[in-house]
C-alpha positions as CSV (number, residue, x, y, z in Angstrom):
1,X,-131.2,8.4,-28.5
2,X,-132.3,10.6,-31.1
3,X,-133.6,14.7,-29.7
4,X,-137.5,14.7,-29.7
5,X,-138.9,18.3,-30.2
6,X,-141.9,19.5,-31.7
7,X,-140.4,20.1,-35.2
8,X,-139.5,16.2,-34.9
9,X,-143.1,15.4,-34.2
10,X,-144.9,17.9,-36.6
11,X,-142.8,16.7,-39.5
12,X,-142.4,13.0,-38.6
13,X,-138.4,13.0,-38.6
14,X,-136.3,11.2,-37.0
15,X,-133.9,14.3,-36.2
16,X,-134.6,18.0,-35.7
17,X,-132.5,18.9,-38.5
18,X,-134.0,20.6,-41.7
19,X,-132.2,21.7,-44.9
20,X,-133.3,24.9,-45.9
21,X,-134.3,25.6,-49.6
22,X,-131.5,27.2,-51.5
23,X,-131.3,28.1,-55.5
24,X,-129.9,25.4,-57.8
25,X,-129.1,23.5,-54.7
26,X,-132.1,22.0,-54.0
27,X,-132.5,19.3,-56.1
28,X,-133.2,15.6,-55.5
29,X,-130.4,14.5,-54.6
30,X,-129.4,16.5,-52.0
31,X,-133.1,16.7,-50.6
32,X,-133.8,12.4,-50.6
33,X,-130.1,12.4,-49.0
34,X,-131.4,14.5,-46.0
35,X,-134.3,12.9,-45.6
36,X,-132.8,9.6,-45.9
37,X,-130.7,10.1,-43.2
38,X,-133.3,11.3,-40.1
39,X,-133.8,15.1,-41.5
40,X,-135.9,17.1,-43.4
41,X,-134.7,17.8,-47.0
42,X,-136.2,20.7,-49.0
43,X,-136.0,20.7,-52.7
44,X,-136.3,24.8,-54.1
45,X,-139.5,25.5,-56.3
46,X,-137.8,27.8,-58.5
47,X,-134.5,26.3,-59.1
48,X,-137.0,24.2,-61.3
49,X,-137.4,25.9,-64.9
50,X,-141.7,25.6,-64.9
51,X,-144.0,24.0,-62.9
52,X,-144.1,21.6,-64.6
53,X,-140.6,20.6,-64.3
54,X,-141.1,20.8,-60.2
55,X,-143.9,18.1,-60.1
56,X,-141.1,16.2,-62.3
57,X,-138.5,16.4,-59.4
58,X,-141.1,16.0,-56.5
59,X,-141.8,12.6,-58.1
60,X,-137.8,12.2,-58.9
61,X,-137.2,12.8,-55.1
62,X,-140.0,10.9,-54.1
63,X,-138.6,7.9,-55.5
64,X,-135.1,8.4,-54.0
65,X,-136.7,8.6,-50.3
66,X,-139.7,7.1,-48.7
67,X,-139.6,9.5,-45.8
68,X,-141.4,13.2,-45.6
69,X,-139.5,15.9,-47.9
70,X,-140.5,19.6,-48.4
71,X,-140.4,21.8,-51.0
72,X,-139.3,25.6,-50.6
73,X,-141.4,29.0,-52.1
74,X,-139.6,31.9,-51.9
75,X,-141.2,35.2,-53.5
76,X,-139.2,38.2,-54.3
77,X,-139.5,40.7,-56.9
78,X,-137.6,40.1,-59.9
79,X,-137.5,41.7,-63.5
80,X,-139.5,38.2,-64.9
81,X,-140.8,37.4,-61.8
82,X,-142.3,33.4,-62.3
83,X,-145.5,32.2,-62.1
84,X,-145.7,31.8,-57.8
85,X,-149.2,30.6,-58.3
86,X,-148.6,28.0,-60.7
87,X,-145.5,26.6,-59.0
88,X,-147.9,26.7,-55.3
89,X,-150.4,24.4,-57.2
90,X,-147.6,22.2,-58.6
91,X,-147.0,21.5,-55.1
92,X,-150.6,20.9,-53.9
93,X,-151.3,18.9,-57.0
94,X,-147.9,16.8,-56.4
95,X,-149.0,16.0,-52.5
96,X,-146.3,17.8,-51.0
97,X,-147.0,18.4,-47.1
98,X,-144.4,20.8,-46.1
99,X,-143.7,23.6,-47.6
100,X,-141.1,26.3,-46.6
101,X,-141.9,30.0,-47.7
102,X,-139.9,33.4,-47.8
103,X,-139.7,36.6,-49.2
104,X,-141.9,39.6,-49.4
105,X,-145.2,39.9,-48.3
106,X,-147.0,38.5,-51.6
107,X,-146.5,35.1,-50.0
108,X,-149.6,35.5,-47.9
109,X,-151.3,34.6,-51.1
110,X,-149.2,31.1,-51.4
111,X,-150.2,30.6,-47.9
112,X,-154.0,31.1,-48.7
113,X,-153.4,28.4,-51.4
114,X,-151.7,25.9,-49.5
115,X,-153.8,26.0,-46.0
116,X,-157.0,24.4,-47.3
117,X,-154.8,21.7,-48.0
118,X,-153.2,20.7,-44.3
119,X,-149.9,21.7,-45.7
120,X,-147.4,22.6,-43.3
121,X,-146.3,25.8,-43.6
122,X,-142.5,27.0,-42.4
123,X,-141.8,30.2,-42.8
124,X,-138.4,31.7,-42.6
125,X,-138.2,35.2,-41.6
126,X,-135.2,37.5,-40.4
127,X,-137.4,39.7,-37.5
128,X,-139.5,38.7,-34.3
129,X,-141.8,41.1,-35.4
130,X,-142.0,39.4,-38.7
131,X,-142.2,36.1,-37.2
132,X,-145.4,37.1,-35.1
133,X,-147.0,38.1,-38.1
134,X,-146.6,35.0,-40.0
135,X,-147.6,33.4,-36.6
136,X,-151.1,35.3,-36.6
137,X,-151.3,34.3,-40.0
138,X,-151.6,31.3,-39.7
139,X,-148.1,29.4,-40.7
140,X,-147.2,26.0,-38.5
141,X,-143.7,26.8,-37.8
142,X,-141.0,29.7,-38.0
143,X,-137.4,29.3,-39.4
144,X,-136.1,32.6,-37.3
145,X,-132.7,33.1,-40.1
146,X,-130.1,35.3,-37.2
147,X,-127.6,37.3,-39.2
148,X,-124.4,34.9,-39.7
149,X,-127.1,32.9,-42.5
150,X,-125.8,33.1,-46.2
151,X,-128.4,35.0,-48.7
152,X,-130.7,37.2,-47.1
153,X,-130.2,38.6,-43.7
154,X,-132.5,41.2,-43.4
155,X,-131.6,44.8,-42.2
156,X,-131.4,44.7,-38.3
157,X,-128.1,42.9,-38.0
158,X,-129.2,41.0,-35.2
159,X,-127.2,37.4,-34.9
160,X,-128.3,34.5,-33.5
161,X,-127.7,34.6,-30.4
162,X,-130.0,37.4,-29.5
163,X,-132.8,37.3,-32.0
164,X,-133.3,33.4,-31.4
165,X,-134.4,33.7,-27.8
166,X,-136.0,36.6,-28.6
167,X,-138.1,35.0,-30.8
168,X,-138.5,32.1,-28.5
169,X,-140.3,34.1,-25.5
170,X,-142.8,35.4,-27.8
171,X,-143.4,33.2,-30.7
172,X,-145.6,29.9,-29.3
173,X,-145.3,27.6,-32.8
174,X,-142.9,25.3,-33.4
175,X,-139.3,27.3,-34.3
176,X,-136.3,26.3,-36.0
177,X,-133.1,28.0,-35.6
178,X,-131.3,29.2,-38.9
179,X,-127.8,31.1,-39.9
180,X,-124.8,29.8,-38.4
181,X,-125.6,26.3,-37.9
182,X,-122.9,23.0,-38.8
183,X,-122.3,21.0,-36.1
184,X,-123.2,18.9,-32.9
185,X,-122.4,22.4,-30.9
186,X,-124.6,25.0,-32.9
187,X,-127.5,22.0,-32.0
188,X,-127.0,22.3,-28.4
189,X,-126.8,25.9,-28.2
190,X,-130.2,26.2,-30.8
191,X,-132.2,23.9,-28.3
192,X,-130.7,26.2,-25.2
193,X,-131.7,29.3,-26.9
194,X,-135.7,27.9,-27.4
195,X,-135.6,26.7,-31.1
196,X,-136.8,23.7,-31.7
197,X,-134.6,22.4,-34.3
198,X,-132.4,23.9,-36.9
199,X,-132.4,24.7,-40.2
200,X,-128.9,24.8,-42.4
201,X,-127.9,25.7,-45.7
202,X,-124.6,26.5,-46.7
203,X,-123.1,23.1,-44.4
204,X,-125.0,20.8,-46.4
205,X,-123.9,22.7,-49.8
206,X,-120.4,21.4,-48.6
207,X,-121.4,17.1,-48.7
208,X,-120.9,14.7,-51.1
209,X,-124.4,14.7,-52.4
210,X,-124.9,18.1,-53.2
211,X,-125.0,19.0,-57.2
212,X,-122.5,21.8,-56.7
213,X,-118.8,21.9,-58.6
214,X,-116.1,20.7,-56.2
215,X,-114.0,23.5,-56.7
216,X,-117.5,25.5,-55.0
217,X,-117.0,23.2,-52.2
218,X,-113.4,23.8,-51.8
219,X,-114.1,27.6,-51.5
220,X,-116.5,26.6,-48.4
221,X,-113.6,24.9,-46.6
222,X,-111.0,27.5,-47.6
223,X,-113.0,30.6,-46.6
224,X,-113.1,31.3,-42.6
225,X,-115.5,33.3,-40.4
226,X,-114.7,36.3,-42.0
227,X,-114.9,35.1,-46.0
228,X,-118.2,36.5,-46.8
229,X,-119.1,40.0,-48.1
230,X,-122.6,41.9,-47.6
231,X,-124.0,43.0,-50.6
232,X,-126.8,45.2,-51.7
233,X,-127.2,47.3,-48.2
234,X,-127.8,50.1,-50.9
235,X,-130.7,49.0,-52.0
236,X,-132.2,47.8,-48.6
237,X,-131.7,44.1,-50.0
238,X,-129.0,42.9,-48.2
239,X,-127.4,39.8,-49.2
240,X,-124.6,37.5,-47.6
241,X,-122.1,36.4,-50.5
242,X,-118.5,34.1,-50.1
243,X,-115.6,36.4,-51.0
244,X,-113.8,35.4,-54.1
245,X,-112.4,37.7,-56.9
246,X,-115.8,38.7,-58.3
247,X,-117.2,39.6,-54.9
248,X,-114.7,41.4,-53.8
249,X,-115.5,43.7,-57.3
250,X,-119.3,43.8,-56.5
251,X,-118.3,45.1,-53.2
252,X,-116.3,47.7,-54.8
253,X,-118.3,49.0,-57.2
254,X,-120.9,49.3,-54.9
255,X,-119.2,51.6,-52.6
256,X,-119.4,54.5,-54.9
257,X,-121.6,57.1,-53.9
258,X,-124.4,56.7,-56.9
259,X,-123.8,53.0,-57.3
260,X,-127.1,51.5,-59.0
261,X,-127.5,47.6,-59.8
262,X,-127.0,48.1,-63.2
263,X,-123.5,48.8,-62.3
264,X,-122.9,45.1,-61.0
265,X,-125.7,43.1,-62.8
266,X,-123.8,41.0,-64.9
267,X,-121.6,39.9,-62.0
268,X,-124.4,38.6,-59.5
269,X,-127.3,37.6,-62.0
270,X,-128.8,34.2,-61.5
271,X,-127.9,32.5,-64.4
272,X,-123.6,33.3,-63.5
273,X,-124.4,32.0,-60.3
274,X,-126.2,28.7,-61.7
275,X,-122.6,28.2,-64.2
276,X,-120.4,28.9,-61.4
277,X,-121.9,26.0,-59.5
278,X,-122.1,23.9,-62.5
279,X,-118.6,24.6,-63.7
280,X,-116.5,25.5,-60.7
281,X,-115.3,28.3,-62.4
282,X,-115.4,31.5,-59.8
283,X,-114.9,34.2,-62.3
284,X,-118.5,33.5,-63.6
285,X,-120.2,34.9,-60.5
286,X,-121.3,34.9,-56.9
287,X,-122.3,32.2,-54.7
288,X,-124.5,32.1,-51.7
289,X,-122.2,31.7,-48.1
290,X,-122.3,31.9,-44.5
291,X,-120.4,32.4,-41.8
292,X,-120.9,28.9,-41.0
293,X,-117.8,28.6,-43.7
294,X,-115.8,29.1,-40.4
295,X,-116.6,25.7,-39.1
296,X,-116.6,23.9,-42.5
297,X,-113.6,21.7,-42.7
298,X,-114.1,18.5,-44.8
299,X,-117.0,17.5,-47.3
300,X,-118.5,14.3,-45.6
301,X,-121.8,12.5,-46.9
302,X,-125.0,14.0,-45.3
303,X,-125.6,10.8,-43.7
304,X,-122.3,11.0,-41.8
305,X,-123.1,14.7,-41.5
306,X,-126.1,14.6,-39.7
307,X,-124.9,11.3,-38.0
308,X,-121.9,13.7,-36.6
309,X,-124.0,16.1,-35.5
310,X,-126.5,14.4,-33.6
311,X,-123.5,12.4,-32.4
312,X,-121.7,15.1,-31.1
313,X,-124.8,16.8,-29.8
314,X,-125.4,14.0,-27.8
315,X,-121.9,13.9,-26.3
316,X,-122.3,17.5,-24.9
317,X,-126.1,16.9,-23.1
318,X,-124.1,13.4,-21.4
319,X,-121.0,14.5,-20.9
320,X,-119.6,18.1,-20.8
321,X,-123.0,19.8,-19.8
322,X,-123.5,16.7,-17.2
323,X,-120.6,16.9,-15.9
324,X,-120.3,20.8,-15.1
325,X,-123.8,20.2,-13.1
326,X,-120.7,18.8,-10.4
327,X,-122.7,17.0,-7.3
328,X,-125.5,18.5,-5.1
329,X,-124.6,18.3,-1.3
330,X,-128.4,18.4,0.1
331,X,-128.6,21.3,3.0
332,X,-127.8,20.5,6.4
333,X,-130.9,20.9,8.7
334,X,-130.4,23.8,11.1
């Protein structure tokens, strides 16, 4: 029988399993796939070129799933920062009603755009304290993203175990559980903790569907717990990378004492990351990982994915957990 949770109601999923938004990742394909199969897939607003070419793939992806889909916002500061505005009415215009946000506080103003609409807001955040204010805000649900998640971790370095509950006793929306997440177990535990559901990224870059080289999806599998790097702590911007050669050299030259970003620009711009994922060539770049790479071993179908997971989730509630519960001898009377 499939988990019921408020993130399965809200959204009107079969599953409480959502694919989080993730840069020239989130494309159709991937996103119908997830949805298809009891989930929530997420295309990325900004992988798209213009707005234009993001009401293009809402339709694209509307015609490869009948089933509720989202689309992800995520503002940061850049040197040619895009039009946010433009790509938030893209969205409204296109009838989109989920929409997952991040980034830096500018987004309340996406959030003021999308709320007279009944668009549901998730917003991922790395902090309880953040979570509370995107909570007063006015945002439907919280993505709480624990420290093992690939790109942005935040600056507290507080993993999952620990900031999830904490979250949980104070945040009363709807919460998913993010960073770390793969299999039937990570479920279990997320559910245990107080989430409501979970929310993966890097796992579902490693299926058949998603529009990533396989030679990218090999790296997943060959990388263990300990093949990512943390990058830009200099710059209070930390972000969690997969080690390969070029990594390892961004690592490097950021350890001297004046490093800038100019000094490892060309190695971790966007556009190397969007050829290494198109070629397969790791010499061109970085590419987003988590720790989750530990627990990646094979590059199933999402359906089969998320059929696993629910699978083995289920196993755990009816048999392991059941069974250490042993039998209850009632008292004897005095």
């Amino acid at each position: 029988m499939p988990f019921k949770t408020r993130i399965t109601e809200l959204l009107g999923i079969e599953h409480p399993i959502v694919q989080g938004g993730m840069q020239g990742v989130g494309v159709a394909e991937l996103a119908s796939a997830v949805s298809n199969a009891g989930g929530l897939g997420i295309l990325t607003g900004i992988t798209q070129p213009t707005p234009q070419a993001l009401r293009d793939e809402i339709e694209r992806c509307r015609s490869m799933t009948p089933k509720p889909f989202g689309v992800n916002l995520t503002v940061f500061p850049t040197i040619n920062s895009p039009d946010y505005k433009a790509y938030a009415q893209a969205i409204i215009d296109s009838g989109v009603k989920v929409v997952e946000t991040a980034g830096t506080p500018a987004v309340r103003e996406i959030w003021e755009m999308l709320k007279p609409h009944g668009i549901v807001i998730l917003h991922k955040c790395t902090a309880v304290r953040h979570a509370l204010s995107a909570e007063k805000a006015g945002c439907d649900v919280i993505s709480i993203d624990g420290f093992e998640c690939a790109g942005h971790p935040g600056e507290d370095d507080i993993p999952g175990l620990i900031l999830i509950p904490a979250a949980a006793d104070k945040v009363k929306i709807p919460m998913l559980a993010s960073g770390g997440f793969g299999d039937g177990r990570g479920l279990i535990a997320a559910l245990a903790l107080g989430a409501d559901g979970i929310n993966m990224g890097t796992r579902f870059c490693a299926t058949q569907e998603a529009k990533i080289h396989p030679s990218v999806k090999q790296a997943y599998i060959d990388n263990d717990e300990r093949g990512t790097y943390l990058i830009f702590r200099n710059f209070k911007n930390t972000a969690r990378v997969g080690k390969s050669e070029v990594s390892t050299e961004v690592v490097r030259r950021l350890s001297a004492p004046d490093a800038k970003f100019k000094d490892v620009q060309e190695l971790v711009a966007g556009t190397a990351g969007r050829e290494l994922l198109k070629t397969g060539d790791l010499s061109k770049g970085v590419f987003w990982a988590g720790m989750i790479q530990g627990l990646i071993h094979d590059i199933p179908t999402v359906q089969n994915l998320i059929d696993r997971i629910v699978g083995e989730a289920e196993d755990i509630v009816n048999g392991r957990l059941q069974g250490m519960l042993g039998v209850r001898v009632p008292a004897v009377a005095a």
